[in-house]
C-alpha positions in Angstrom: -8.5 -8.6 15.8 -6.3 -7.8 18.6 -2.5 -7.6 19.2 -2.9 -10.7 20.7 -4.1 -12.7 18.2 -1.3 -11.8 15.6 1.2 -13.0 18.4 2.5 -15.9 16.1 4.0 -12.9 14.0 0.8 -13.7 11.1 2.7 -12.5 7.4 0.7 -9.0 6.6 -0.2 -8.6 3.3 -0.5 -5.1 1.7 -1.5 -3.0 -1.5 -2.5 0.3 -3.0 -5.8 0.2 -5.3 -5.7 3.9 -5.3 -3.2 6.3 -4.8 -5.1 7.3 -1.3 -6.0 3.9 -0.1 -4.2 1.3 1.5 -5.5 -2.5 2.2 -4.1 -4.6 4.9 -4.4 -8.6 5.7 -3.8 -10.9 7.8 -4.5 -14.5 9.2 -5.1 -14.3 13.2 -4.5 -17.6 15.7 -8.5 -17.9 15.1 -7.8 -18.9 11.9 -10.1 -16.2 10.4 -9.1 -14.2 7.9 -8.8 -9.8 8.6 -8.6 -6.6 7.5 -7.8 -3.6 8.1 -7.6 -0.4 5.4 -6.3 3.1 5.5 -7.8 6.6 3.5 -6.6 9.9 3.6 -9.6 11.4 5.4 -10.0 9.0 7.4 -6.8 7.6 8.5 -6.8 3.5 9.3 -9.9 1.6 9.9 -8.4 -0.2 12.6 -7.5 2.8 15.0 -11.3 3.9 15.7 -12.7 0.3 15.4 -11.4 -3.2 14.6 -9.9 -5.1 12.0 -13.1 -6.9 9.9 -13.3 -10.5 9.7 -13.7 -12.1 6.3 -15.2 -15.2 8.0 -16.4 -18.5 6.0 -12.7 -20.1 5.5 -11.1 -21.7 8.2 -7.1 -21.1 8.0 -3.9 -22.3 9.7 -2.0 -19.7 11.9 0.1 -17.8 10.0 -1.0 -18.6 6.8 -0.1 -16.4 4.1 -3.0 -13.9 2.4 -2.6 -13.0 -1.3 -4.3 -10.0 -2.4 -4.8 -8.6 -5.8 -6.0 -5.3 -7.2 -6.9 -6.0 -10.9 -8.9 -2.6 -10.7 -9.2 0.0 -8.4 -12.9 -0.7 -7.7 -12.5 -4.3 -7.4 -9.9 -6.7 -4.6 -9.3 -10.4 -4.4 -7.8 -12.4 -2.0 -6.8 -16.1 -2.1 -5.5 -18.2 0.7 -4.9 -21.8 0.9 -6.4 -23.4 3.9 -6.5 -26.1 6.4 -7.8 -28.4 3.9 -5.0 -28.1 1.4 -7.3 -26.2 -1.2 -7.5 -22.8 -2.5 -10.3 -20.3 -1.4 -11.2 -16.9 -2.9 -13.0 -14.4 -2.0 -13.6 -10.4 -3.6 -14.6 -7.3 -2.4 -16.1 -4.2 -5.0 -17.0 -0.5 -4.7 -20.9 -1.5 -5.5 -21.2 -4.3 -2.9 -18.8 -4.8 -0.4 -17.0 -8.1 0.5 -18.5 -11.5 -1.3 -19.9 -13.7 1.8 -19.0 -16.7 0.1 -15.6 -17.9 -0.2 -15.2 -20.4 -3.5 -12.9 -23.4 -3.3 -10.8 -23.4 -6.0 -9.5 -26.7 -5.3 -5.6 -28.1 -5.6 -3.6 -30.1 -3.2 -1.2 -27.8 -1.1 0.3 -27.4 2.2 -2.2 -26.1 4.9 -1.3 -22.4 4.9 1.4 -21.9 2.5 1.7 -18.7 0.0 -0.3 -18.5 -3.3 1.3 -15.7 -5.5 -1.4 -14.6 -7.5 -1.4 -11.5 -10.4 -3.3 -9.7 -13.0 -1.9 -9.3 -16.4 -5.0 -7.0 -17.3 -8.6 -6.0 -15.4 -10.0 -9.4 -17.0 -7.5 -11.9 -15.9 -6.2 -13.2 -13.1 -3.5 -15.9 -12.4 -2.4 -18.3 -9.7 0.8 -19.9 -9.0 1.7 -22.5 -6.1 4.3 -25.6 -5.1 1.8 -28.2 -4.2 2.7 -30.9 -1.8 4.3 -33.4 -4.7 6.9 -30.6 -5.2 5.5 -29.3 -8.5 4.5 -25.9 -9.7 0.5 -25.3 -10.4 -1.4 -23.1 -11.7 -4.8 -21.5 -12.1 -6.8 -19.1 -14.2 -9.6 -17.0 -14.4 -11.2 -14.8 -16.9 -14.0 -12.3 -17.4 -17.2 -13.9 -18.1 -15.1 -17.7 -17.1 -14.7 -19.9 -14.0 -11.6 -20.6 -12.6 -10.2 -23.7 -14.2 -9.3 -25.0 -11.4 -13.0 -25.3 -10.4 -14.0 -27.7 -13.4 -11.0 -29.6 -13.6 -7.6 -29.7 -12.3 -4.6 -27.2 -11.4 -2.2 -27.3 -14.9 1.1 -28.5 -13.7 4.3 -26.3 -14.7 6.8 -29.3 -13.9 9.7 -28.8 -11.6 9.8 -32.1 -9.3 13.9 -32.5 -10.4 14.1 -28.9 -9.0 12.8 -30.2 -5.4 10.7 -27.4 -4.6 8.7 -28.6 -1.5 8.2 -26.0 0.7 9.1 -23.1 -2.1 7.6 -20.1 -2.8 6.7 -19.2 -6.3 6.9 -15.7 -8.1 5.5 -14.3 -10.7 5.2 -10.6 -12.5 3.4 -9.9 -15.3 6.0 -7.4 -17.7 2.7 -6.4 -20.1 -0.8 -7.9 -20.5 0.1 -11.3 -22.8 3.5 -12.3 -20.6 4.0 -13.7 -17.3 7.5 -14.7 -15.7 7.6 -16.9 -12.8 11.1 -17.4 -10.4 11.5 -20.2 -7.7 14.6 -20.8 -6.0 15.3 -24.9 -5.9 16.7 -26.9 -3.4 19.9 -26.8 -5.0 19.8 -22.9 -4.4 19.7 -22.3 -7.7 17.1 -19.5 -9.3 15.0 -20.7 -12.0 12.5 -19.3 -14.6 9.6 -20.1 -16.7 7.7 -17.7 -18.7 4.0 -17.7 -20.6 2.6 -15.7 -23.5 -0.5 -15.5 -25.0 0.8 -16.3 -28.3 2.7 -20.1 -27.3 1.6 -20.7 -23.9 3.9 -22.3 -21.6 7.7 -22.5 -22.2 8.7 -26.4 -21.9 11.7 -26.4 -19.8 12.9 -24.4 -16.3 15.4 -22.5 -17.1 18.5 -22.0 -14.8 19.5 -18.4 -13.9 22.6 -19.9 -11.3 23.7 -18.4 -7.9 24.2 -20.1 -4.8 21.1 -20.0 -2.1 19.7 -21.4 0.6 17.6 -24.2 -0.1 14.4 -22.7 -1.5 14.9 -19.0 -0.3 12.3 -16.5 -1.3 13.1 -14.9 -4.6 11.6 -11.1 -5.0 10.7 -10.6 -8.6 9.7 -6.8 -9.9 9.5 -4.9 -13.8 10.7 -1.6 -14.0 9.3 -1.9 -17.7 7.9 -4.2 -20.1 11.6 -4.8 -21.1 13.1 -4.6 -17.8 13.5 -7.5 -14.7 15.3 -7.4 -11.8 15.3 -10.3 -8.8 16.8 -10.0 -5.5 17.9 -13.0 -2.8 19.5 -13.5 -0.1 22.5 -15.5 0.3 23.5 -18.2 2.3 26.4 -15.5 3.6 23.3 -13.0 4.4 24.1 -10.6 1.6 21.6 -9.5 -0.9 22.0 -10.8 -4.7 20.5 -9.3 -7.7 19.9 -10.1 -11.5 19.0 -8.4 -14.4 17.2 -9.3 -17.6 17.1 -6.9 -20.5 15.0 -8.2 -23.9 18.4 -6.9 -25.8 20.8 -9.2 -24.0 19.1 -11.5 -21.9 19.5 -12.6 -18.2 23.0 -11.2 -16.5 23.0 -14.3 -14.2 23.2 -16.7 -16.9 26.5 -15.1 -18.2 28.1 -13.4 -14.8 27.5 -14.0 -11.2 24.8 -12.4 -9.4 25.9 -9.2 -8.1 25.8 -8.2 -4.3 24.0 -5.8 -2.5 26.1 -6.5 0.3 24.0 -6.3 4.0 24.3 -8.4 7.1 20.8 -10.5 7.2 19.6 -14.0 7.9 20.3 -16.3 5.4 17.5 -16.5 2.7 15.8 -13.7 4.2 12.5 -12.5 2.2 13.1 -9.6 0.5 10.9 -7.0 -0.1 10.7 -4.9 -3.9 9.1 -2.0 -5.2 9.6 -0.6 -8.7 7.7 2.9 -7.9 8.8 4.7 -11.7 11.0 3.3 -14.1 14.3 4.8 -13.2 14.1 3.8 -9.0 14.3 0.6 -7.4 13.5 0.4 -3.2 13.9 -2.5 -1.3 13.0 -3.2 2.1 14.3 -6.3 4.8 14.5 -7.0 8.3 18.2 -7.4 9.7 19.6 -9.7 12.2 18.6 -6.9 14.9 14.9 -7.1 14.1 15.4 -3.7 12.6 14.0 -3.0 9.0 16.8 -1.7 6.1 16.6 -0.5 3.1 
């Protein structure tokens, strides 16, 4: 893949698997599917050669990759493609990248973002808006298929929050809890969690602010009791919340409080929790520069 080919400004998708390895991805104008990956020794993969195509799906510029490292021998990446369905494909230490890439179905605008985690090695889980405005999901585990391969996506609700065109988030706090965040087109924050113990909570709960309409919410845990969220306003300023398992969510009793910054409104924001005690967040400015 070539400069040329990422000229439509393709979203790049990165993580660590280990602590001296780096994966890169990306969607070129071919609609093909690349990567690229960086090792200590041996510096990136891309410099002395090309970035590999993971060929077999075709995509829409642009579209967003998601990538998960649910062990550090093991990758997979999920994008949603011209058709409107989900693909996968995997790569592993013992044999490489999958040829195959398996449909795992759902009705969802050509090219938008899946957000997908792993709440343990075994398990992996898929969240998307499909194109009716609701929240879907997906699972898979060890030794299962995806249950969106035998029947349909399980739908989360969320058509009164008008969410067409939103971006979901999700973080996994410990292995039996998940926590998802979309922003509605109210501009309001909302929340839904699962556990292993009662499933699905019933109702979207509403966290408040003032957004632009469906803006990216950046969801990270410091620690199993620790969440924080970060948006950007309609003003161009950077809001955060806070839950706690002692007291709750801060935005539910307070207003969000501001990072201050001069950015495009509803500007994705970028968020790292590398130990416990230290937060780092990253966003491009107005300039085109990047801030943190």
């Amino acid at each position: 893949m070539t400069a040329e080919s990422l000229q439509r400004r393709s979203p790049i998708t990165a993580l660590s698997r280990l602590p001296e390895h780096l994966d890169l991805f990306a969607c070129g104008d071919d609609g093909i599917v690349y990567t690229a990956w960086w090792e200590k020794e041996f510096y990136w993969s891309s410099i002395c050669g090309s970035w590999k195509p993971l060929a077999g799906v075709t995509v829409p510029p642009r579209a967003y990759v998601s990538a998960v490292a649910r062990k550090a021998d093991h990758l997979d990446i999920f994008v949603c493609a011209v058709d409107g369905k989900v693909y996968t494909t995997w790569w592993s230490q013992t044999s490489g990248w999958d040829r195959q890439w398996r449909c795992l179905g759902g009705e969802f605008t050509p090219g938008w973002s899946v957000s997908a985690v792993a709440r343990d090695p075994e398990s992996l889980d898929l969240l998307a808006c499909g194109i009716d405005g609701y929240v879907y999901t997906s699972n898979w585990t060890s030794g299962k298929h995806w249950s969106s391969r035998r029947g349909k996506w399980l739908s989360l609700g969320g058509s009164e929050l008008d969410l067409l065109r939103a971006n979901v988030s999700v973080v996994s706090r410990s292995s039996n809890i998940l926590e998802v965040f979309v922003c509605g087109g109210n501009g309001r924050s909302y929340t839904k969690s699962w556990s292993q113990s009662s499933g699905w909570s019933g109702v979207w709960n509403n966290l408040n602010g003032k957004f632009p309409r469906c803006a990216d919410i950046s969801a990270v845990a410091r620690t199993p009791t620790h969440l924080d969220l970060f948006i950007c306003g309609v003003d161009g300023r950077v809001y955060t919340c806070w839950w706690t398992q002692k007291v709750g969510w801060s935005g539910i009793t307070r207003p969000w409080g501001c990072l201050g910054g001069k950015l495009l409104p509803g500007a994705t924001i970028s968020a790292i929790a590398r130990k416990p005690g230290q937060l780092d967040l990253f966003v491009s400015g107005r300039d085109g520069h990047v801030y943190t």
